[in-house]
N, C-alpha and C positions, 0 to 999 in steps of 0.2 A: 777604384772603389765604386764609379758611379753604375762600371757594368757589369761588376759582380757580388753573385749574392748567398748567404747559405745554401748549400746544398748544389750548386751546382759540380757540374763536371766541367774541366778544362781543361784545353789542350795546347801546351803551351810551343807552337812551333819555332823551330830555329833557337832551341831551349839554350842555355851555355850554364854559368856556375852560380850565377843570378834569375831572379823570373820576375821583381818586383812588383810580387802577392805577397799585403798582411798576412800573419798567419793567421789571424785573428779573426776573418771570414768564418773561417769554417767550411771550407768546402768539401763536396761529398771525394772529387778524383782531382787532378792536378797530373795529367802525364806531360813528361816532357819527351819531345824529339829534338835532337839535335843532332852534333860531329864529334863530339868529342866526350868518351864514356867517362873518364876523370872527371870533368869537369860536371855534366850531369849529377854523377854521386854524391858530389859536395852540394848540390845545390838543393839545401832544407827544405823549399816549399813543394818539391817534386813527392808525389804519392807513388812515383812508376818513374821508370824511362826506358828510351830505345835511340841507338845510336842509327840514324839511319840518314843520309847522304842526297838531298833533293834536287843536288845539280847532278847526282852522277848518270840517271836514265829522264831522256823525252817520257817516259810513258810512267812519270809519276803514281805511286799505288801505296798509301799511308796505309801502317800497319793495325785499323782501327776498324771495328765494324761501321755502318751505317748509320747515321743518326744517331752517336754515341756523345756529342759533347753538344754542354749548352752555350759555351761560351771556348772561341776558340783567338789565342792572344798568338799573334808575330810582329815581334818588338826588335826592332833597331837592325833584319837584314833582310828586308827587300829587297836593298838594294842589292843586294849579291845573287839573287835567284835567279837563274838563266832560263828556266822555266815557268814563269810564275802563273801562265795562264791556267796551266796544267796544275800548280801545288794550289789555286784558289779553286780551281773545279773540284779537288779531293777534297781541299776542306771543306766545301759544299757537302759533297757526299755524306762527312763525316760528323757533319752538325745538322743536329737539329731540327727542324723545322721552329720556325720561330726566334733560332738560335743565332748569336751573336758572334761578329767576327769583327773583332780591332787590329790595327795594322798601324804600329807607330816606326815613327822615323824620324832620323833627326839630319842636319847637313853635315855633319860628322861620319866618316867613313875611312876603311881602307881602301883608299883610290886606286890599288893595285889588284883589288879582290874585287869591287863595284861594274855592274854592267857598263855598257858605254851609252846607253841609254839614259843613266842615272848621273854621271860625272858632267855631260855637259848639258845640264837643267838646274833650274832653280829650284825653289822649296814649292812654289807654286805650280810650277812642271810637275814637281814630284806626286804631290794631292792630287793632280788628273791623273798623273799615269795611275797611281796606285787606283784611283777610283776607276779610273778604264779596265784594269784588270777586272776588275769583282764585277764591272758591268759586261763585259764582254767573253769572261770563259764559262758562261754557256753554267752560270749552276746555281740561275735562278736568286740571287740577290736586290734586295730593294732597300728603299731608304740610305741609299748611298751616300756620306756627308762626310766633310771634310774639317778638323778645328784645329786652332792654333792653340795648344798646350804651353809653348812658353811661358815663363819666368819673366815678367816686364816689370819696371820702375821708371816714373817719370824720369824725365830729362830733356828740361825747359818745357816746350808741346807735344814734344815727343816722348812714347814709351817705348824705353828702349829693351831689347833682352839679355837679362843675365844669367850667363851660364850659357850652356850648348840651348839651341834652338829646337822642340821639341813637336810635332803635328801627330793628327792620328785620323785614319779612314776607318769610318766603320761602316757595318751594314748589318741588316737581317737576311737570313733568309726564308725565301717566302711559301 
């Protein structure tokens, strides 16, 4: 909610049968990309979709004009992308100027499907690598940050997490 607002456009990648968007925003698009067309159809907060496969070609090419979204959301599979330098340089292309790019993640995964880059790192590993990507594929990002979105409750001096562990990298770009 904090980084979206009426009226924008979004592009919701690595979309599945959820996007966890109110509907209640009001936003002007909501397209999703993702793997699986079923599961796309059902999912309410989609205005669009496109089935489209980001591990299957190097040479990444999102089906979207130029500077077409304001805010673009990849929630919960980074960890699977084989090419991620390549899918953060299109979304570059595909947003914005000025435009918003959140990247959440949690330590929960299919350990079978997850890079080998990703399985043996931590959640703090993960916040760099994900931020290394946005800073390194070349597609002009700034304000690169990192937060810890978990669910905590005291416990004695420590706040512990309840529920799955949740972060998110964002940035602009510039």
């Amino acid at each position: 909610d904090r980084l979206l607002k009426k009226g924008d456009a979004v592009l919701d990648l690595c979309s599945s049968w959820t996007s966890h968007i109110r509907p209640s925003l009001d936003l002007q698009r909501v397209a999703g990309l993702g793997m699986n067309a079923k599961e796309l159809e059902a999912n309410k907060a989609l205005t669009e979709w496109t089935v489209q496969d980001l591990n299957a070609d190097s040479n990444v090419k999102l089906p979207y004009e130029d500077e077409t979204f304001d805010v673009i959301l990849l929630q919960l599979s980074i960890d699977y992308l084989i090419h991620p330098l390549e899918v953060m340089k299109e979304s570059s292309r595909v947003l914005k100027k000025g435009g918003k790019i959140a990247i959440l993640f949690s330590n929960r995964l299919f350990l079978s499907k997850a890079i080998g880059l990703w399985t043996g790192s931590d959640d703090v590993d993960h916040a760099y690598t994900v931020g290394s990507y946005l800073e390194f594929c070349d597609g002009g990002f700034t304000n690169i940050k990192a937060e810890d979105l978990s669910v905590r409750k005291p416990k004695g001096k420590e706040r512990v997490i309840v529920g799955d562990p949740l972060y998110v990298v964002t940035a602009i770009k510039g």
